[in-house]
MITI-260688 format. One line per field, with one value per residue (C-alpha): z, x, y; residue number from 1. Coordinates in Angstrom, 1 decimal. Layout:
up: Z,...
east: X,...
north: Y,...
nr: NUM,...
! end
This chain:
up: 0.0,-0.9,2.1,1.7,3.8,4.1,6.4,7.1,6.9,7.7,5.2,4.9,1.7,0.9,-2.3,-4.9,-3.4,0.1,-0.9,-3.1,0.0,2.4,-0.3,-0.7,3.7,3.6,1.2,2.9,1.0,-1.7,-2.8,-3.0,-5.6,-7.4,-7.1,-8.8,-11.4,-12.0,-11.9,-14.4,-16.6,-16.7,-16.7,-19.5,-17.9,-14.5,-15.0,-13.8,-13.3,-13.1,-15.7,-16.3,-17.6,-14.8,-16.1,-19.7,-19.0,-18.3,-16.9,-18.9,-19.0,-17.6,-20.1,-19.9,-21.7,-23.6,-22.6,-19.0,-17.6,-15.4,-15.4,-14.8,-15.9,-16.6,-12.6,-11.6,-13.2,-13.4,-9.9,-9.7,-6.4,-8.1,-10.6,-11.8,-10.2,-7.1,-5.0,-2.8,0.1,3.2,4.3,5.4,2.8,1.9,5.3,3.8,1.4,5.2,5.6,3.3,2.3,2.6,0.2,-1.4,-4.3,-7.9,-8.2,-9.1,-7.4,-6.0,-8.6,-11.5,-9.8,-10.0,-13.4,-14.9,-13.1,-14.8,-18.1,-17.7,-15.9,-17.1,-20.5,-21.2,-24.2,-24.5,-22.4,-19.6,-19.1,-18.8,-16.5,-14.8,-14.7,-13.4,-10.3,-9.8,-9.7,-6.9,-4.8,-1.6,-0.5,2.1,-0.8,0.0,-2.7,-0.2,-2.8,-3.9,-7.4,-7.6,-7.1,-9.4,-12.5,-12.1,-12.1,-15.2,-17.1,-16.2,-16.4,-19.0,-20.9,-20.5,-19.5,-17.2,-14.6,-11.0,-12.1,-14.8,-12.4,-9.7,-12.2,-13.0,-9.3,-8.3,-10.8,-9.9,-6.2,-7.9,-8.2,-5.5,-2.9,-1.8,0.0,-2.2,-3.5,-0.1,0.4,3.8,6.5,6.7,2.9,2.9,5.2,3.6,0.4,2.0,4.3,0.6,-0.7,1.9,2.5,3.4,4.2,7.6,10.5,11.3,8.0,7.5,11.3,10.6,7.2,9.3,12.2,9.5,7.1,9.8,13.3,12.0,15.0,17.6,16.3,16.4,20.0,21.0,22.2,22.1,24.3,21.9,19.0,20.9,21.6,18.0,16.6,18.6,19.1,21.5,22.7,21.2,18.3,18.6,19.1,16.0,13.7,15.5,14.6,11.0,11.3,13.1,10.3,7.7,6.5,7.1,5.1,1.8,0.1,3.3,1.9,-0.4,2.0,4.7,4.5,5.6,1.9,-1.4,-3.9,-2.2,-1.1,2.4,4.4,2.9,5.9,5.7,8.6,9.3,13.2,14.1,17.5,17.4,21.1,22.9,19.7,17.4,14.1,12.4,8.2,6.0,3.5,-0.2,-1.8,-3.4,-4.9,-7.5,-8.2,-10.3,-12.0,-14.4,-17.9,-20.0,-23.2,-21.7,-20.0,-23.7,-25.4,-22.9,-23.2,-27.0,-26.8,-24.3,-27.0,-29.8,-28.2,-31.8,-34.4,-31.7,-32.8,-30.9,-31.2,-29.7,-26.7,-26.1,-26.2,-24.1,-21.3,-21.7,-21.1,-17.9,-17.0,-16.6,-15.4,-12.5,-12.1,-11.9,-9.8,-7.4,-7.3,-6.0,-3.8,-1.9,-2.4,-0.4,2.3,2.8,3.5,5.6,7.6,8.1,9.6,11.8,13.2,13.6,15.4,17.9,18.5,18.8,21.4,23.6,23.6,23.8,26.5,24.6,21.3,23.2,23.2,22.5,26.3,26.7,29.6,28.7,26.6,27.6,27.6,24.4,22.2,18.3,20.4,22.7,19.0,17.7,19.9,20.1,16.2,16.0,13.3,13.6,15.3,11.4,10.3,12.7,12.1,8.5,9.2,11.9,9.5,7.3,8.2,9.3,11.0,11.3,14.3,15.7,17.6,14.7,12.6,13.9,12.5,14.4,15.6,17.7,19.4,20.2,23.5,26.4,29.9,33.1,36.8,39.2,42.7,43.4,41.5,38.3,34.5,32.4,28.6,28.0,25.8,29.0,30.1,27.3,26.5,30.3,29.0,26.4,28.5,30.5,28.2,26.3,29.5,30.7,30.9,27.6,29.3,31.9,30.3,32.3,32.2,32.2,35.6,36.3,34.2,36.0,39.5,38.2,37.1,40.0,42.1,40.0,40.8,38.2,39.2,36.3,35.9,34.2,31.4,30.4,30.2,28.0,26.2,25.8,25.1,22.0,20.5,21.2,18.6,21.4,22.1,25.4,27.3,26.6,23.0,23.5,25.5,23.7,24.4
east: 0.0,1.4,1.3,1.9,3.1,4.0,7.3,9.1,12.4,14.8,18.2,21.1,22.7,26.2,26.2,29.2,30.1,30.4,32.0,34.7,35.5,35.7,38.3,40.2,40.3,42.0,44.9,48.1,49.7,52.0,49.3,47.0,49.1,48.8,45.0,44.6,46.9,44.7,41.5,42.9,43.9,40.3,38.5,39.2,36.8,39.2,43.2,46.2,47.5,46.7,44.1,43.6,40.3,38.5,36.6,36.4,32.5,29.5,26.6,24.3,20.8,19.8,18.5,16.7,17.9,14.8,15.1,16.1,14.7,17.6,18.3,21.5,23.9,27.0,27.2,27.6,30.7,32.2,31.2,33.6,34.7,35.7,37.8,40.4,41.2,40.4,43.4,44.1,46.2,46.1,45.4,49.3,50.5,52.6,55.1,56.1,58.4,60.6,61.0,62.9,60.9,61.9,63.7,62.8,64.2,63.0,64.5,63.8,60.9,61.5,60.0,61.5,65.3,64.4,62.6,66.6,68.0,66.2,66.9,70.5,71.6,69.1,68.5,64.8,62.8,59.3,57.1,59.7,60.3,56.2,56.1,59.5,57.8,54.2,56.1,57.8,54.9,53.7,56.8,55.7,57.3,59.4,61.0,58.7,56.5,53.8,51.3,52.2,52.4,49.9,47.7,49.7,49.5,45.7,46.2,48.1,45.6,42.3,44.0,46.5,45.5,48.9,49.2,52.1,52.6,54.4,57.7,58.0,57.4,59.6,62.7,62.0,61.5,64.8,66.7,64.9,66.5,70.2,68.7,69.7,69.1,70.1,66.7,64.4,61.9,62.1,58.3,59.2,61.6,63.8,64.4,65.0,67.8,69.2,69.4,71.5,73.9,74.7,76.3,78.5,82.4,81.9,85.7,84.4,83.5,80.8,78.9,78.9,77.3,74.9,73.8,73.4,70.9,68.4,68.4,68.2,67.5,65.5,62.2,65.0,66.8,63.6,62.4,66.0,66.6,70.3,71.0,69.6,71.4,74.5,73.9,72.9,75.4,78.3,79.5,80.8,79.1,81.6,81.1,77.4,77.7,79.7,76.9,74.2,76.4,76.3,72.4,71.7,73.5,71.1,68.6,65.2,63.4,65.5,63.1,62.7,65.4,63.3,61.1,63.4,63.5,66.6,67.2,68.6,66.0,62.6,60.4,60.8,57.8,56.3,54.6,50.9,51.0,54.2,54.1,56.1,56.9,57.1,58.8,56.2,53.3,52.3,51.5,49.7,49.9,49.1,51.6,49.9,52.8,52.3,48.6,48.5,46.1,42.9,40.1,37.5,38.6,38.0,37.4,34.5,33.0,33.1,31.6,28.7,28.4,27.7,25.2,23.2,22.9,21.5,19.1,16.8,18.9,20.2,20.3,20.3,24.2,24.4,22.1,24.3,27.3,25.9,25.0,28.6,29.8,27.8,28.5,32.8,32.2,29.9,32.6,35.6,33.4,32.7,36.5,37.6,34.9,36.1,39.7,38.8,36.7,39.4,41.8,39.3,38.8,42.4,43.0,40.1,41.0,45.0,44.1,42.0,44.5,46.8,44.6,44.4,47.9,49.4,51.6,53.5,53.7,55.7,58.8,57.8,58.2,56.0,55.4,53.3,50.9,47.9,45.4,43.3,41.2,39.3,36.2,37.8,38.9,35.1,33.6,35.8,35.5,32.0,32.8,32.0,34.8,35.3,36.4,38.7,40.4,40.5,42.3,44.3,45.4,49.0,49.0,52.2,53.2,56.4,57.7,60.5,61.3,60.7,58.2,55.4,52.3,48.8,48.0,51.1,49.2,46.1,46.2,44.1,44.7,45.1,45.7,48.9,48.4,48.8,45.4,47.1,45.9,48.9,48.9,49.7,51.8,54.1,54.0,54.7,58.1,59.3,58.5,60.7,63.2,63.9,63.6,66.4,68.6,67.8,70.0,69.9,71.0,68.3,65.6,62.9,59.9,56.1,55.8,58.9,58.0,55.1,56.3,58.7,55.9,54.2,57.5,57.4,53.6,52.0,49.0,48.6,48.0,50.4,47.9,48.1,52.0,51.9,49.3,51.2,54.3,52.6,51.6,55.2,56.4,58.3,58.8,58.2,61.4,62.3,62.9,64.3,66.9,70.6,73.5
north: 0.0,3.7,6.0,9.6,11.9,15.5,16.6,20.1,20.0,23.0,22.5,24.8,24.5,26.5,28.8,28.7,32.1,30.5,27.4,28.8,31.2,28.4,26.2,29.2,30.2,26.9,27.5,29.0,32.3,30.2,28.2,31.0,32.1,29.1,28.9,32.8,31.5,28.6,30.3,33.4,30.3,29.2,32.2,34.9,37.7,37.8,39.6,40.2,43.7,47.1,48.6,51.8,52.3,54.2,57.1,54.9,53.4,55.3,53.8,51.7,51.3,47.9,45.5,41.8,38.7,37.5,34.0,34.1,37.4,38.1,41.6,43.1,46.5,47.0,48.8,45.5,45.0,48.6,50.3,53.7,52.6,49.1,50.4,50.6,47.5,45.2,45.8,42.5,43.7,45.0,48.6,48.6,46.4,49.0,48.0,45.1,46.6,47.1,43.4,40.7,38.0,34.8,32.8,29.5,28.1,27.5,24.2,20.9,19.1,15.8,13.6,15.8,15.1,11.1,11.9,12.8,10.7,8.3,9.4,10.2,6.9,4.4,3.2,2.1,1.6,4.0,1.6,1.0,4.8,5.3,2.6,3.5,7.4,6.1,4.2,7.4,9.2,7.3,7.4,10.0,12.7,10.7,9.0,5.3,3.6,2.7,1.4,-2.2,-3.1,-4.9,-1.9,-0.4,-2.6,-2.3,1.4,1.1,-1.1,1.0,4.6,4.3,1.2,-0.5,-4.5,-5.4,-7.3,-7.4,-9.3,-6.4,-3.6,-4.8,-5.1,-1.4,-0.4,-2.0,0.5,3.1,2.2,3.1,6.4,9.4,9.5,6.4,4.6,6.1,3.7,1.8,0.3,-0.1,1.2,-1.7,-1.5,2.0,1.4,-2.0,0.1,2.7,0.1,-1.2,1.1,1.4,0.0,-3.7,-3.5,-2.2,-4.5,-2.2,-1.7,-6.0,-6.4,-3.3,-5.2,-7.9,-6.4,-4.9,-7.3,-10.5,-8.7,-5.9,-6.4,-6.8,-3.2,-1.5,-2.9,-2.2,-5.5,-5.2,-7.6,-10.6,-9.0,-9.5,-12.9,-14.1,-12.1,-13.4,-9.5,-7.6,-4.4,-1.7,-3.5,-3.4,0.1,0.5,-0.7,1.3,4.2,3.0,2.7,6.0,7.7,6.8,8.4,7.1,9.6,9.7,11.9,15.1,16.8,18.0,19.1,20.5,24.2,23.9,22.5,24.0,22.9,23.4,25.9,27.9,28.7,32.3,33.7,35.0,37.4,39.8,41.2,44.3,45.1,48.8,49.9,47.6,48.3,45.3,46.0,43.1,42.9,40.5,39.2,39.7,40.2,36.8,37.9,39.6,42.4,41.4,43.0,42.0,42.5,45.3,43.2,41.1,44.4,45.7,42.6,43.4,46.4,46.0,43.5,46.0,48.3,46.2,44.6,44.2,42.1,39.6,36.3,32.8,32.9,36.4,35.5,32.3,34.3,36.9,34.2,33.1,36.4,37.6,33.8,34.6,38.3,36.9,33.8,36.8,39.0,36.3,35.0,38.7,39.5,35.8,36.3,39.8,37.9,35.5,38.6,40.1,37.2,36.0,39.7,39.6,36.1,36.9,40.1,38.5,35.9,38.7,40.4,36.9,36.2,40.1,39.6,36.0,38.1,40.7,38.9,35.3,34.1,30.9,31.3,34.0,31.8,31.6,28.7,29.1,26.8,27.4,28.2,31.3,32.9,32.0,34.0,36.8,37.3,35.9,33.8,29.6,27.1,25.4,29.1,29.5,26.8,26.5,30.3,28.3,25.4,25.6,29.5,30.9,34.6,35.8,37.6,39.5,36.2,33.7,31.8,30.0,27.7,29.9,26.1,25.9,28.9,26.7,24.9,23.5,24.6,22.7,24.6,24.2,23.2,27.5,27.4,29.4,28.3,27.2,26.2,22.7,23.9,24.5,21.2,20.0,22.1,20.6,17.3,17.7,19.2,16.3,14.2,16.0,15.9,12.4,9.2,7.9,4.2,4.7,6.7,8.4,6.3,8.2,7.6,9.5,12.1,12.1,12.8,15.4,17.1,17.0,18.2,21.4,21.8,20.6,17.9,15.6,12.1,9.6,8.6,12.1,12.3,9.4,11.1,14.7,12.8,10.9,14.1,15.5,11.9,11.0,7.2,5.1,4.6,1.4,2.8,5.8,3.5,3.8,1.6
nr: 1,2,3,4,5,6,7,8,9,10,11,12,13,14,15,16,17,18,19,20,21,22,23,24,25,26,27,28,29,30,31,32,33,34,35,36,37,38,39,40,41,42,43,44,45,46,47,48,49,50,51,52,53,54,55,56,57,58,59,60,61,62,63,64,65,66,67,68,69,70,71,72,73,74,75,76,77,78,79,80,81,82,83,84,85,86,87,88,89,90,91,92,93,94,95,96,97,98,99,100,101,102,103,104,105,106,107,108,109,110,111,112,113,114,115,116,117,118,119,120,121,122,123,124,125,126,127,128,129,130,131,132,133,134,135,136,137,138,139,140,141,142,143,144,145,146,147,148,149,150,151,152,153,154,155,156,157,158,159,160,161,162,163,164,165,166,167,168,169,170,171,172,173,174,175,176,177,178,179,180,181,182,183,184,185,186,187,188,189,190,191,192,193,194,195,196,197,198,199,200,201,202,203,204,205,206,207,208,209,210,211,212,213,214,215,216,217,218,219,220,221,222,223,224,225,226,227,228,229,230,231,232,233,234,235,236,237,238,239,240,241,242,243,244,245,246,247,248,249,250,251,252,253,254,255,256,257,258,259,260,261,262,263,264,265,266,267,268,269,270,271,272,273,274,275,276,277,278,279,280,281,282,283,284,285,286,287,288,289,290,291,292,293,294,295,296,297,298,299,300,301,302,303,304,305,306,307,308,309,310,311,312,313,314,315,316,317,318,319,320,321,322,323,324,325,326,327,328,329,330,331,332,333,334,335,336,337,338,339,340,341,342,343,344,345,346,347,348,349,350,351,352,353,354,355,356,357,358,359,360,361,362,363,364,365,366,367,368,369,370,371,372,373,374,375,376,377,378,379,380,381,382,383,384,385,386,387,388,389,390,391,392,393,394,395,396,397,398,399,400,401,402,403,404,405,406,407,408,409,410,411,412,413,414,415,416,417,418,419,420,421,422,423,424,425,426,427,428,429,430,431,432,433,434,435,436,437,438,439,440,441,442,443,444,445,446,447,448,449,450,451,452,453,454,455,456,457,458,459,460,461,462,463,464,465,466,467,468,469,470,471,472,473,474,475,476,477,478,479,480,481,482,483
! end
């Protein structure tokens, strides 16, 4: 039987407008960049540059499309306080020009360095190098191939219509493991390392018994079970010690040069916000030197302008092309007014975090920062917890006292026995601290770290030092333990 009923439902759906400014709230400064690159690409209405066509267009009488009945003038696109262009930084933008920006390089990516590489030292035919290219593609950042090739050969044979198979794959893997640098195309940490013990001198004692532990006693290393590596290995402890030395010296993440900003060939961290400390005054600005200014273009504003004024002998063509063309100018109209949003809410969020942690931003003293979670910012700009912290997230400021991610300024709070509110932040910084200066034969264990904690005031239970010191990627003691 068919039953029919009638609910109410109350749905909030996002427009365009609001999505495109929430994708682009997300996108740190240098990738901004790329996304207005992308999007002038796409759209011909939206420019680079300054134009100079202010006083050029009059206003225009508003006319309907016959088939839609949307009406709308050429003010929409040509407002006098809009022109002559959409400037995208900040009302002091124009302090900047007193700071050096930050260098990063314009050299090779990763997977272009193994890309030559490959051509230089390996000699394939045309299918080999696609295939050789497609498992590069899929090496990470870290320099691992985590996908097996399995996976991979499916890939190849939906995707690219190519049929291989695993043997072939893994022959062209293992050359792409003579590559630089050595380890890369490890799929797994012990191979990573194996691959780099091998080209080592196996004239030394040290490099045979470190080949040896990770390719034999790799769950022992790992566990630090030295003692049964001793035994099995018929060694002494200095020369355990040796080849633990020869170990620790690898690399385990061949590919992190390329992501060290330490590193010649990648990019630095460019800095959304710049803060000046001006005798005691902070002065907040947000870097835009890396947006370029935009404005609708004058061509498409003329095409529409043309088809307002000869309204009789339009044909079908013309009234697609004029859908077209209020289609882009809407699309570039709608890409500023977000791309000014975004600015205007990346301000408005750093200033109120600015405001919460004053004192800190002074002179950088931790001590001085204050408990604060997404929620205390919320409601101090009155904008939702998910804004906050898509401002929060891969944003960077740079200060008088160094460079910082705004999430490492987010923290919950916990009181000392004196009844004062401390960041965890804190706690965590004198975990670290002792950790750093403890007995790396007798490591402190979390119920040490615990009662030190508590000797300096701070109540807190154990589970929560194990838990602080997982977030800080620090290891339990038994594997922190050295020889």
């Amino acid at each position: 039987m068919l039953k029919q009923s009638l609910q109410q439902k109350l749905l909030q759906k996002l427009s365009p407008q609001q999505i495109q400014l929430i994708k682009l709230l997300e996108v740190p400064t240098l990738q901004l960049e790329q996304r207005v690159k992308k999007e002038i690409e796409e759209n011909p209405a939206l420019e680079e540059g300054n134009d100079n066509y202010e006083d050029e267009y009059q206003q225009e009488d508003d006319y309907q499309e016959d088939d839609s009945g949307d009406e709308f003038s050429m003010d929409d696109y040509i407002e006098d306080d809009e022109i002559p262009n959409y400037k995208l930084q900040a009302s002091n933008y124009s302090k900047d020009d007193e700071h050096k920006e930050i260098p990063y390089s314009e050299g090779a990516s990763f997977h272009e360095f193994l890309r030559n590489q490959l051509s230089l030292k390996v000699s394939l035919d045309e299918q080999n190098r696609t295939l050789a290219e497609y498992i590069i593609g899929n090496i990470d950042d870290d320099g691992y191939l985590r996908r097996n090739l399995k996976s991979i050969v499916d890939d190849l044979a939906f995707s690219q219509g190519i049929r291989t198979n695993e043997t072939d794959l893994f022959m062209l893997l293992k050359k792409i493991q003579e590559l630089d640098p050595p380890g890369v195309g490890a799929r797994d940490l012990q191979e990573c390392l194996l691959l780099q013990i091998e080209r080592k001198d196996f004239e030394k004692e040290s490099v045979k018994y470190a080949e040896k532990i990770l390719r034999h006693h790799f769950v022992e290393f790992t566990k630090k079970h030295y003692e049964k590596i001793i035994k099995r290995l018929n060694i002494s402890r200095d020369q355990l010690k040796e080849a633990l030395d020869e170990i620790l010296h690898l690399n385990p993440k061949p590919g992190g040069a390329f992501s060290d900003p330490s590193a010649a060939n990648v990019h630095a961290i460019i800095p959304d916000f710049i803060l000046d400390n001006n005798n005691g005054k902070l002065e907040l600005s947000l870097n835009s030197r890396n947006v370029p200014e935009l404005h609708v273009s004058q061509t498409y504003a003329d095409m529409l302008k043309a088809f307002a004024k000869d309204k009789k002998s339009r044909t079908k063509q013309d009234k697609e092309a004029i859908t077209f063309v209020k289609q882009k100018l809407d699309s570039a109209r709608w890409f500023i007014d977000a791309i000014q949003q975004r600015q205007a809410t990346l301000l408005l969020t750093m200033n109120a975090i600015l405001e919460y942690q004053y004192e800190y931003f002074q002179d950088g003293d931790e001590r001085k920062l204050k408990p604060m979670i997404l929620k205390d910012i919320a409601e101090e700009t009155g904008l939702d917890i998910s804004t906050i912290s898509r401002v929060a997230n891969s944003k960077y400021i740079q200060t008088d006292f160094g460079i910082f991610p705004l999430k490492s300024f987010f923290s919950e709070g916990m009181q000392t026995e004196d009844g004062e509110e401390v960041s965890t932040r804190e706690i965590k910084n004198i975990l670290k601290d002792c950790i750093t200066n403890e007995s790396k034969s007798k490591p402190l264990t979390d119920e040490k770290l615990t009662n030190i904690l508590k000797d300096k005031g701070y109540k807190i239970a154990r589970r929560t030092v194990a838990k602080y010191r997982e977030q800080l990627d620090i290891p339990v003691a038994r594997l922190r333990k050295e020889v």
